[in-house]
N, C-alpha and C positions, 0 to 999 in steps of 0.2 A: 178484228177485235178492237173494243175501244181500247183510248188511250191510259196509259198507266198514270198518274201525278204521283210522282217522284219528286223528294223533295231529298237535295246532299247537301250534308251538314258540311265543310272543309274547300275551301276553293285552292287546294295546294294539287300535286301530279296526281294523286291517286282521287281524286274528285271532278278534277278539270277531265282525267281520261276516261271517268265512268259518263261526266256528260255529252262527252262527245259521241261514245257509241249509242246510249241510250236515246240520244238526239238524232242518231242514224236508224233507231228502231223509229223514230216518230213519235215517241214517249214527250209525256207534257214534263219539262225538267224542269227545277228549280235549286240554285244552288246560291246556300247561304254561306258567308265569310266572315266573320266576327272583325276582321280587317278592314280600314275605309274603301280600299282599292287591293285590286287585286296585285297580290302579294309577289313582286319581280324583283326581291331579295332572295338573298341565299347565297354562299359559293357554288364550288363546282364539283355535279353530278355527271355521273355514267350509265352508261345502261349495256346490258351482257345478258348473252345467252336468248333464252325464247325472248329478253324484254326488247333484245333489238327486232325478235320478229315481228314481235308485237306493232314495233315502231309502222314497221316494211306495210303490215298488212293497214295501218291507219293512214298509209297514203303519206306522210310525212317525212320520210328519212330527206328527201333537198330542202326542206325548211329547217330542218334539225342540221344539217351539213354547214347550210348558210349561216348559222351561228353557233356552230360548234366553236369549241375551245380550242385553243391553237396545239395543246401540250404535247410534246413530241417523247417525253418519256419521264422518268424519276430516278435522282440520282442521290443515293447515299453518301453522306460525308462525315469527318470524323470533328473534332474539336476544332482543327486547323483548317477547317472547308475544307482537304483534301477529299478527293471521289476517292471513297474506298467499293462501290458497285454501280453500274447503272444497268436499268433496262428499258428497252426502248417498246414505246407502242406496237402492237404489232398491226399492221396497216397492210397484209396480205389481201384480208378478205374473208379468210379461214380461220377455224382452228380456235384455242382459248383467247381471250383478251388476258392482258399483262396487269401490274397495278395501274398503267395510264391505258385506259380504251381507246381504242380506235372511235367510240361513240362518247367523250365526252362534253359537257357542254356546263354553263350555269345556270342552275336551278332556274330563277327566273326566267330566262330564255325558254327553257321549255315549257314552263308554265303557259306563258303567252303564248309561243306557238300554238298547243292544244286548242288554250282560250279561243283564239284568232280564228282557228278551222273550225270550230264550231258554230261559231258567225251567233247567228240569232234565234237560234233553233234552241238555243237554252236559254232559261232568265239569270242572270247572278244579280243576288243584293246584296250589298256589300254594308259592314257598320250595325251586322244584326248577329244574331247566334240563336240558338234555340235552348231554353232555359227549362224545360221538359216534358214530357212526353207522357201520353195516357194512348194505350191497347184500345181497341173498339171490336175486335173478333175481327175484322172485315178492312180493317187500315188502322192508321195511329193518327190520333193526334197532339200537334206540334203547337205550343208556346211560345211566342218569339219573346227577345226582349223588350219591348215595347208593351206587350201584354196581350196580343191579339192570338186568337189560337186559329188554326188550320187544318182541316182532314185531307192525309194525302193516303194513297194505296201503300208506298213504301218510303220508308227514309233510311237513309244510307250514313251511315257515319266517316267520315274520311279526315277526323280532326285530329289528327297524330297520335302517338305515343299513351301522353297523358290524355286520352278522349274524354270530354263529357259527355258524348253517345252513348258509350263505353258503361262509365258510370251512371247513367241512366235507367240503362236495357240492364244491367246487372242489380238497378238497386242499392248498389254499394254507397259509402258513406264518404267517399274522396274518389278521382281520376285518376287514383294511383291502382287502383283494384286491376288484380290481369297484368298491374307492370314489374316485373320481375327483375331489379339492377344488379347489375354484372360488376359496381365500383370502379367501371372507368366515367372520365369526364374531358371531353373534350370543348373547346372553344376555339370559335371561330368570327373571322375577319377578317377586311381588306382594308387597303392601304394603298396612297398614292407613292409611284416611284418609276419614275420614266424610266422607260427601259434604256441599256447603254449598250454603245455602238459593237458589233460581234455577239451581243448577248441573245442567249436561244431559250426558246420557251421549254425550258426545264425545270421540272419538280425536287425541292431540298429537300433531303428526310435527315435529321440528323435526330441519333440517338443517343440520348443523356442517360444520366446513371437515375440510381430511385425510379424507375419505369417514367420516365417521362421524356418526349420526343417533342419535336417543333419542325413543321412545314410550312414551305413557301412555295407559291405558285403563283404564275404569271398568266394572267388571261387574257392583257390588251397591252398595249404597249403603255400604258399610262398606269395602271393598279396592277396590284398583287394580291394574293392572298394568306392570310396566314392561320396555321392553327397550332392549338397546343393540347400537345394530346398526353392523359397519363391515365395507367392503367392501376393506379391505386386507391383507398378510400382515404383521401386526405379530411382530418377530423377540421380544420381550414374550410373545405368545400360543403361537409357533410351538415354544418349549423347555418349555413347560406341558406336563405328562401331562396326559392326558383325563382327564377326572373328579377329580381335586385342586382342590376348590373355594376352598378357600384362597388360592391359586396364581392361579388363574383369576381369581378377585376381584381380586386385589391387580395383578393384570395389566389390566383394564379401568380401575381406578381410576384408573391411571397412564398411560392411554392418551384416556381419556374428560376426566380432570382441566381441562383450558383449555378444554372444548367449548366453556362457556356454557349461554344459557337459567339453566336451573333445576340444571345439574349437580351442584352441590355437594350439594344437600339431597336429589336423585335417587342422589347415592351414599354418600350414608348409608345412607339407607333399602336399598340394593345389602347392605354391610356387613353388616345385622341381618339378612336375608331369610336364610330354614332353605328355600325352594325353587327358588333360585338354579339355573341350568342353564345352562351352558355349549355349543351348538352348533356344529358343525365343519361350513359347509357345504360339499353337494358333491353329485355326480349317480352316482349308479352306473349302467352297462351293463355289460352282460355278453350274449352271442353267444346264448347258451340260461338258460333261467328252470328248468330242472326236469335233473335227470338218473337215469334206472329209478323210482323209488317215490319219490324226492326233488322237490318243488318251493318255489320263494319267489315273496312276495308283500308288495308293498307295497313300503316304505322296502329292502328287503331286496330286492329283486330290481331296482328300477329307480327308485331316488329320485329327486326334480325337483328335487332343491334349493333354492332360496328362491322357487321359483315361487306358492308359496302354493297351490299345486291338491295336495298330498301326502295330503291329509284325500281330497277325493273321488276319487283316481287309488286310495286302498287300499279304499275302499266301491265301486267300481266296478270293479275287479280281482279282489275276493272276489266280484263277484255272475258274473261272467266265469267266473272258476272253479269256481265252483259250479256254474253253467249245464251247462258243458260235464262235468264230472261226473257231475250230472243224465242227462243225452244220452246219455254213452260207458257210463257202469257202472249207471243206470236209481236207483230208488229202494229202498232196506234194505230186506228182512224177515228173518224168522228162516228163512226155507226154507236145508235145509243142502246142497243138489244145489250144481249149479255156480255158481261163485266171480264175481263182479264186478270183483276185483282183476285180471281179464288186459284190462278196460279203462282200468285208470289211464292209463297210457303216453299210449293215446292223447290220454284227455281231458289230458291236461299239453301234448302237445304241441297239440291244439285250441285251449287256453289262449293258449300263446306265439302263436301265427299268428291268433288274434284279436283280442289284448290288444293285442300287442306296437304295431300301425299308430299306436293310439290313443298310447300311449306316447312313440312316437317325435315327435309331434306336441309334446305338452306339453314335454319334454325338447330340443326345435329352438331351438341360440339361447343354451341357458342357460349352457353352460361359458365363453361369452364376453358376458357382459352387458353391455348401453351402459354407459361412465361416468357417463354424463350425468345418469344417476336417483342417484348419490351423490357430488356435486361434490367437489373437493379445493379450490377457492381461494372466496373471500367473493364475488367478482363473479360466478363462477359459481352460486352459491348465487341470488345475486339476479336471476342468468337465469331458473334454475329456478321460481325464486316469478312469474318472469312470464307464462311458459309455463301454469305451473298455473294460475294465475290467469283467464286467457283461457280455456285448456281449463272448468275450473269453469262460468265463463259460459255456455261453449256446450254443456254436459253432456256434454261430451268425459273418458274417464276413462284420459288417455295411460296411466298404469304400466299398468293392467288390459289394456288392448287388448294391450299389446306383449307382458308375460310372462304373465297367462292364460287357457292356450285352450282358455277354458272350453266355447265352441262347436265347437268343432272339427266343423265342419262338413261336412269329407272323412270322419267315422266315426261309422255309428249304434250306440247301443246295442242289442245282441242280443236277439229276445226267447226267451224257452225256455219252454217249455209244460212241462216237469218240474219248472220252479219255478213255474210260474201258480196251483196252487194256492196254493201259501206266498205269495204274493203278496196275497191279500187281506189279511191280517195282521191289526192288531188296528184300525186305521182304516175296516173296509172296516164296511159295514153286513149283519144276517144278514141 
């Protein structure tokens, strides 16, 4: 079959992994980034359950080992830094991941890995975005900012949360359409802070009263990470425009200010940070994921919100998509007879009726989360430490079990023989 032209809108995990397998069909890629360079910011992600096998079958897991994240586990503490619970990674092999994976690493790092194995088989233009989109029956065409337009067979939206693909394929009147907020807000950023002598690469979780928590994490011996997490709608946060970091800061500061712990010297360090990121969380659904030549993926078609599974739900959503891709329109050549493009359709909607079960799973639960994991009063707090504490003992790892479901045992991952060969990748042996 000829070649598909594919054109993805997002150069973050759930874009960089659709290019890579689509790259492995022989598919003509192209992938647009509205960022000058591809984008090797971020803290630190994980990946669990099918998205580690995902990892396995793309040939990567010793490029993803060779810069994983050191973390060796997460440890609870009260106002006084005492450890009131830890739990350690589990690093069997087997079995659920804990809140620290056995597979964790920094956003960026993975990003680049993907990029890197995908060599030259995809184009990325970075410093562009696509500003919208007209149906042709037979493919779409794409706008860029600059004003030039383009006909590709399919476009792929992989631009997060708030999508303009999203908003596009829907018609709607803002990027907000499809995003459904839960009124938690977290923020995030690192911080320099040489690590000291005896010090182990261990996760702070300390929980503040009024639903509001602050982590620290160590991912090199020079930087740390930090976030501030609260599960309220602070009227503070809620007149903030998105992305006004100024704003944003001075809105945390003033909300975070009496936490305790380590606050004071945790928001300084807030103040200096140049990678400060403000999060709005929330779950998007929507009825359909694709519509004619149009589909999303990832954060953009079906985010989990604070679930922590968003890293492997977009590495296992692209390998889904690609699958069924693979399947419906077959593998590129240059042969110029008949078109592969009158398989899209299907394989999108193959996508949705495959994906979607797995999805609904992760996403069960979340728009209403227990209180209970982010207390509002100090005795509550001191419930919490007891509960963990026992759980701890008994290698019980309550948050994990409750929001991820990482096993998700009601759904296998697919397997496709038109990605099997790409599957050996660069881990496999000749």
């Amino acid at each position: 079959m000829p070649k598909l032209k594919v054109l993805i809108s997002g150069g973050g995990v759930a874009g960089t992994a659709l290019a890579f397998w689509l790259s492995k069909l022989n598919h003509d890629v192209t992938v647009v980034e509205h960022f000058s360079t591809l984008r090797t910011t971020g803290l630190q992600i994980d990946l669990r359950g099918h998205g580690i096998e995902v990892l396995k079958r793309m040939g990567l897991e010793s490029a993803f080992r060779a810069k994983a994240a050191p973390e060796e586990g997460m440890q609870f503490v009260d106002r006084a830094g005492r450890n009131r619970a830890y739990f350690g990674a589990n690093k069997t092999g087997s079995g659920a991941q804990g809140i620290t994976s056995d597979y964790e690493i920094m956003r960026g790092d993975l990003c680049r890995i993907i990029h890197d194995a995908t060599g030259e088989s995809a184009k990325y233009v970075f410093g562009t975005s696509v500003t919208s989109i007209r149906q042709t029956g037979d493919g779409v065409e794409a706008t860029f900012r600059d004003g030039h337009t383009e006909k590709y067979d399919l476009l792929v939206g992989c631009d997060g949360a708030f999508s303009s693909t999203r908003k596009m394929m829907l018609a709607a009147d803002d990027a907000t359409a499809g995003f459904n907020p839960i009124g938690d807000y977290n923020a995030y950023m690192t911080f320099k802070r040489p690590i000291e002598e005896g010090e182990r690469y261990v996760g702070m979780m300390y929980l503040a009263t009024e639903k509001r928590a602050l982590l620290t994490r160590r991912h090199s011996p020079e930087d740390m990470q930090l976030y501030l997490l609260m599960s309220k709608a602070d009227p503070r946060l809620l007149d903030v425009r998105r992305g006004d970091v100024e704003a944003e800061k001075q809105a945390f500061a003033e909300i975070f200010r009496d936490a305790g712990w380590r606050t004071p010297e945790l928001l300084k360090e807030m103040q200096q940070a140049d990678d400060f990121y403000c999060e709005r969380i929330g779950i998007v659904k929507l009825d359909s994921w694709h519509e004619g030549h149009v589909a999303l993926l990832g954060d953009a078609a079906s985010s989990p919100g604070g679930s922590g599974m968003g890293t492997s739900c977009a590495m296992i959503g692209a390998y889904v998509l690609a699958g069924e891709i693979g399947r419906q329109c077959g593998r590129g050549d240059d042969s110029p007879a008949e078109t592969s493009r009158e398989g899209v359709p299907a394989a999108l909607k193959a996508y949705d009726d495959r994906f979607r079960p797995f999805m609904d799973i992760v996403q069960k639960g979340l728009d209403n989360p227990p209180s209970f994991l982010m207390p509002s009063s100090a005795w509550a707090i001191a419930l919490v430490h007891v509960v963990l504490q026992v759980a701890s003992w008994l290698w019980i790892d309550p948050v994990m079990q409750y929001f991820m479901k990482e096993k998700a045992s009601q759904w296998s991952l697919p397997e496709y023989e038109e990605l099997r060969d790409s599957e050996r990748g660069v881990d496999a042996e000749p």
